[in-house]
N, C-alpha and C positions, 0 to 999 in steps of 0.2 A: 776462800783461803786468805789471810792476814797476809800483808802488806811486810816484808820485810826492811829494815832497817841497812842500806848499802853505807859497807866500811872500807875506806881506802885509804888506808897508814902503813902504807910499805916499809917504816924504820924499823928495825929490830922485831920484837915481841909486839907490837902495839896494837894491831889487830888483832891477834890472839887475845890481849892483856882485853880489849874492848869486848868481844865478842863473848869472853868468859862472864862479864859482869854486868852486862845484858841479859846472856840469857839466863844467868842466877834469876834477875828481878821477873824474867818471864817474857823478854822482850825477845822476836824473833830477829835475828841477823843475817848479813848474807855476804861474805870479805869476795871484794873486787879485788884485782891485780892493777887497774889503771884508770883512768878517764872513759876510754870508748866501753869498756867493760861496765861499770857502772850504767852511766847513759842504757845502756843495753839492758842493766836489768830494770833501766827506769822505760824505758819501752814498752817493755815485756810487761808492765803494772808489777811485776817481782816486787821492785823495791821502789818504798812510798818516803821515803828522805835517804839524805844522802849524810852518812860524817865524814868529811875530809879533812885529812892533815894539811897546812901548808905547805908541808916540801913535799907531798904528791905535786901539786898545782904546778906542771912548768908554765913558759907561755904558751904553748901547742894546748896543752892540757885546761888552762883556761879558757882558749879562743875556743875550743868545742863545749866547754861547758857552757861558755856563753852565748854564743852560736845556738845549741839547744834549749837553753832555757827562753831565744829570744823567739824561737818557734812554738811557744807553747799557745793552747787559749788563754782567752782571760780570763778565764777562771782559777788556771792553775797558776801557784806563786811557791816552788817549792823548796821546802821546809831543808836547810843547809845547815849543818852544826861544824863549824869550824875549827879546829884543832890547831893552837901554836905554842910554840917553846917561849914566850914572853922576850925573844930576838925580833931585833927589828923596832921602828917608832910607832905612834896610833894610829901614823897617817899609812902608813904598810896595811896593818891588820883595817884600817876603813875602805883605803882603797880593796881591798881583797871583798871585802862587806859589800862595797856597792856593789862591785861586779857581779856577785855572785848573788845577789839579792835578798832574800827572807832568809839572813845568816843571824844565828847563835855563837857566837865567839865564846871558846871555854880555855882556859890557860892549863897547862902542862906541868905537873904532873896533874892527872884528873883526881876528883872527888867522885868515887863511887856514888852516891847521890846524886850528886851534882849530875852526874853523866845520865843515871838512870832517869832523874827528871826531865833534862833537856831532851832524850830521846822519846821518851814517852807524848812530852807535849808535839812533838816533832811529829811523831805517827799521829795523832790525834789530829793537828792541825790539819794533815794531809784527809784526812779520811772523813774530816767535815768543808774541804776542798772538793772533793769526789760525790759528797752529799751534794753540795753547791755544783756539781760538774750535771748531775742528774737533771738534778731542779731549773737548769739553764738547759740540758736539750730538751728538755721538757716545754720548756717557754718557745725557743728556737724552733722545735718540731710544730709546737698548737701556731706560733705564729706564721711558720711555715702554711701550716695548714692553711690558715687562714686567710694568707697572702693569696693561695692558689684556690681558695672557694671568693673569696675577693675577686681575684680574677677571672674566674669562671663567669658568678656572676653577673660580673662588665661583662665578659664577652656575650654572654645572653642577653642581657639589660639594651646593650648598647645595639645587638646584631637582630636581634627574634622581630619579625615584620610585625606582629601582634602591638597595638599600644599599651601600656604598660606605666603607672602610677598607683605613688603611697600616698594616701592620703590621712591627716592626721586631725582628730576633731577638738574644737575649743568651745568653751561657751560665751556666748555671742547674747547681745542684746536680747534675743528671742527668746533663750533661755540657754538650759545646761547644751552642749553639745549640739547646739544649732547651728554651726555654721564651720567648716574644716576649708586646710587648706592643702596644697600640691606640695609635698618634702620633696618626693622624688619622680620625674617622668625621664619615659626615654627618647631617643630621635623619631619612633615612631608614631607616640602619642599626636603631635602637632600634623602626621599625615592622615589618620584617621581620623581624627577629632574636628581638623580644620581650625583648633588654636594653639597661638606656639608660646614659647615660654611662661609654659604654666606654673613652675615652679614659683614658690614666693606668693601665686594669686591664689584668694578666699573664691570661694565657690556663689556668696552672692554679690560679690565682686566681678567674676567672671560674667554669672548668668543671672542676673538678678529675680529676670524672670521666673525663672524654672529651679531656681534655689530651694525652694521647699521640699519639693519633689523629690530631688537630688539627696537633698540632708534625712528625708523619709527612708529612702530605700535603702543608704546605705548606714541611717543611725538605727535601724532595725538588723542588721548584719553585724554591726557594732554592741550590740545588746545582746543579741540572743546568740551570737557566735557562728550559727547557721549558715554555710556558704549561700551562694545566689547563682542562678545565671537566668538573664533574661535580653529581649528585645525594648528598648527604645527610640526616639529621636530626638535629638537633640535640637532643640528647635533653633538655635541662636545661629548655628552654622548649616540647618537644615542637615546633618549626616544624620543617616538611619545606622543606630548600634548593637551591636550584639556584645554583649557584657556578660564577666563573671568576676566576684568581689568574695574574696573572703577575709575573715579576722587575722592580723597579726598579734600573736599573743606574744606577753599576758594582756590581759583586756586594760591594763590601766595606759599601757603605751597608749590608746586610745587611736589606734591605726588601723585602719581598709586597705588591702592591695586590690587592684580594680586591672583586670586585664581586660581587650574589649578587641574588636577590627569594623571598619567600615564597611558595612551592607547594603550602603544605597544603590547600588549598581542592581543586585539581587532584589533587594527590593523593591524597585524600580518595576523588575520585571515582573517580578510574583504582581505589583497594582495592575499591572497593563496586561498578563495575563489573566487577573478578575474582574479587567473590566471587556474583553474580548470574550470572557466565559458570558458574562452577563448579556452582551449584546446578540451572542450567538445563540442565546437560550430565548432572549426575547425573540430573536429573529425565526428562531424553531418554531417559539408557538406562534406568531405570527401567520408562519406556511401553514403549521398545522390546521388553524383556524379560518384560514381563507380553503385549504382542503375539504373541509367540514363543508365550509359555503360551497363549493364547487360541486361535491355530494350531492348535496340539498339541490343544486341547484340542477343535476344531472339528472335527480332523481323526480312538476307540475304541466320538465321537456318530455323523461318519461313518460308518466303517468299520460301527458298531454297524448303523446304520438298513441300511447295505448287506446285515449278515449278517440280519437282520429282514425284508428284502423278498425274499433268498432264502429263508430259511426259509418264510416265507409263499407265496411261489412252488410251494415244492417241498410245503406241506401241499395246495395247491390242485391240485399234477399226481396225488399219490398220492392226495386224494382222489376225483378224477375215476377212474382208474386202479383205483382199489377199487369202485366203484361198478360200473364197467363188470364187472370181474372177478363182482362178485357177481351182476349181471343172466345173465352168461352161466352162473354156475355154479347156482343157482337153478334150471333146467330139469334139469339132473346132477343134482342131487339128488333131483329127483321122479322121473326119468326111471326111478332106482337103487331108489328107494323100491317103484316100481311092480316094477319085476324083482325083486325080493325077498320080494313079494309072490306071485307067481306061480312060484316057484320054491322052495317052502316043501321041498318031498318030496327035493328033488335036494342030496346032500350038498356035492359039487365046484362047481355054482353057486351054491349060497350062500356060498361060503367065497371065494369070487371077486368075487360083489357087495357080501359084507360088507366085505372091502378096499379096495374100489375106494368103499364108504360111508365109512371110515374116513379112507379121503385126503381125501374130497369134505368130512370132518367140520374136518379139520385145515386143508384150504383156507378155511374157511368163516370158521376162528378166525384167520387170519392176514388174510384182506379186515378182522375186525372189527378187529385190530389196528391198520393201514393206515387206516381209518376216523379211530382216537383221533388221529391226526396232522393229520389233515383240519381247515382252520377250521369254525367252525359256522355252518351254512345259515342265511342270510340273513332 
């Protein structure tokens, strides 16, 4: 809805006489009865300028006009057309001018025209005021915004235990893009990293040593836009890091944000952990292989005490064996003894029992044989 035009000429006709020749040209009006009345439909956005007569204006009537116009934003400068009977000097009608601010002064009796133009630029002015009112919460609101992602994130930047740096690349003697430096770190960065005010320092400034490296993995993150996350160490302050870096775009800002935290603790563990794996695995096969010998070596005891209880066995069968052997041959002996005895005169039996004494002699030496093998009686 259009912005009405507030009329407050309480003499005679005058309001009517205004509001008739207005709305002929097509302009909307809206007759006040006083000052608070007005204001009110300037509140309300009703009405978008104000015509006032001078002898409306008491002093009461302008200390609230200007009381309210000094509450406005600044954007708003509103659009006044003031009405005087040409009584009074200039410095009347300027003092009234200042006060009341972006005043139109028109002299009495009006010019139809005259009246219908000043009112027109008067609504116009207002309603590219209102454009301007947009366009500034516009700015006030994004800046707003901005203040409190601004602030958000400081408060993350400044609070988050994570180290945290922007890193930005230039080209450097080595070539294009060989060598960046620290825009941004936070109070974490210097606890992880173990260096502090990095900000301002080049990277083979920092680490001269391990500069390549550095400029490698994250000018390859810078190129191909692909985030990262990986383990390193840093060798200059000895931390072990866990890192992730991705692109801030667009790629020509030519920026890495690199978030990361200290692992040497963890790390730490996990070496001493593989090297405790390592010793306790040697030390397994170690056992395992002295087991194996113990085996082996349980298994020439065995076998021995095996060949020992046969050998024992077999002196125990041969000595029974000989024993028996000699009880029986024992009687052969005497039996030959006696025939040889009684057969002294006969050539052909002696020479028959002397043989048959000679084997008995030889059997006799083989039982004692048979005997040495025997264990010893008990």
């Amino acid at each position: 809805m259009a912005q009405c035009l507030a009329i407050l000429a309480p003499s005679g006709r005058d309001s009517k006489v205004i509001h008739d020749i207005l709305a002929g040209a097509g302009v909307n009006t809206c007759i006040e009865g006083n000052v608070p009345a007005v204001l009110s439909a300037l509140n309300e956005v009703r009405a978008g300028a104000a015509i006032l007569a001078e002898e409306a204006l008491t002093q009461e009537g302008l200390a609230q006009f200007e009381a309210w116009l000094a509450n406005q934003p600044l954007w708003s400068d509103l659009p006044v057309i003031l009405l005087t009977r040409g009584r009074g000097g200039p410095e009347t009608k300027m003092e009234l001018a200042s006060r009341l601010g972006n005043v139109t002064i028109l002299e009495r009796p009006l010019h139809p025209v005259t009246l219908v133009s000043a009112a027109r630029a008067a609504l116009r002015a207002r309603a590219r005021q209102h454009v301007a009112e947009r366009y500034v919460i516009e700015i006030e609101t994004s800046e707003r915004r901005f203040r409190e992602s601004e602030e958000k994130y400081r408060t993350l930047f400044n609070t988050m235990d994570e180290g945290f740096c922007i890193i930005e690349f230039f080209d450097g003697p080595e070539g294009p893009n060989s060598d960046y430096i620290h825009v941004e770190a936070n109070d974490a960065y210097a606890r992880h990293a173990g260096i502090a005010n990095v900000v301002g320092q080049k990277v083979r400034e920092m680490v001269p040593d391990e500069a390549d490296e550095w400029v490698r993995i994250y000018g390859k993150v810078l190129k191909t836009g692909d985030p990262i996350r990986f383990e390193r160490e840093l060798v200059a302050t000895g931390r072990h890091l866990e890192l992730s870096a991705f692109r801030i775009e667009p790629p020509e800002r030519r920026q890495v944000a690199v978030l990361f935290q200290d692992i040497t603790t963890r790390r730490s563990a996990e070496i001493a952990l593989q090297e405790l794996n390592a010793t306790l695995e040697a030390r397994i096969a170690e056992a395992v292989a002295e087991s194996v010998r113990d085996q082996k070596k349980l298994a020439d005891a065995t076998q021995r005490m095996h060949e020992m209880a046969k050998l024992e066995t077999l002196g125990q069968l041969t000595g029974g064996v000989a024993h028996d052997f000699n009880n029986l041959l024992t009687p052969i002996v005497g039996a030959l003894d006696m025939l040889h005895r009684h057969h002294v005169g006969d050539d052909r039996s002696a020479r028959l029992i002397s043989g048959a004494m000679q084997a008995s002699q030889r059997a006799a030496t083989l039982v004692q044989r048979l005997l040495s093998f025997a264990p010893p009686a008990p």
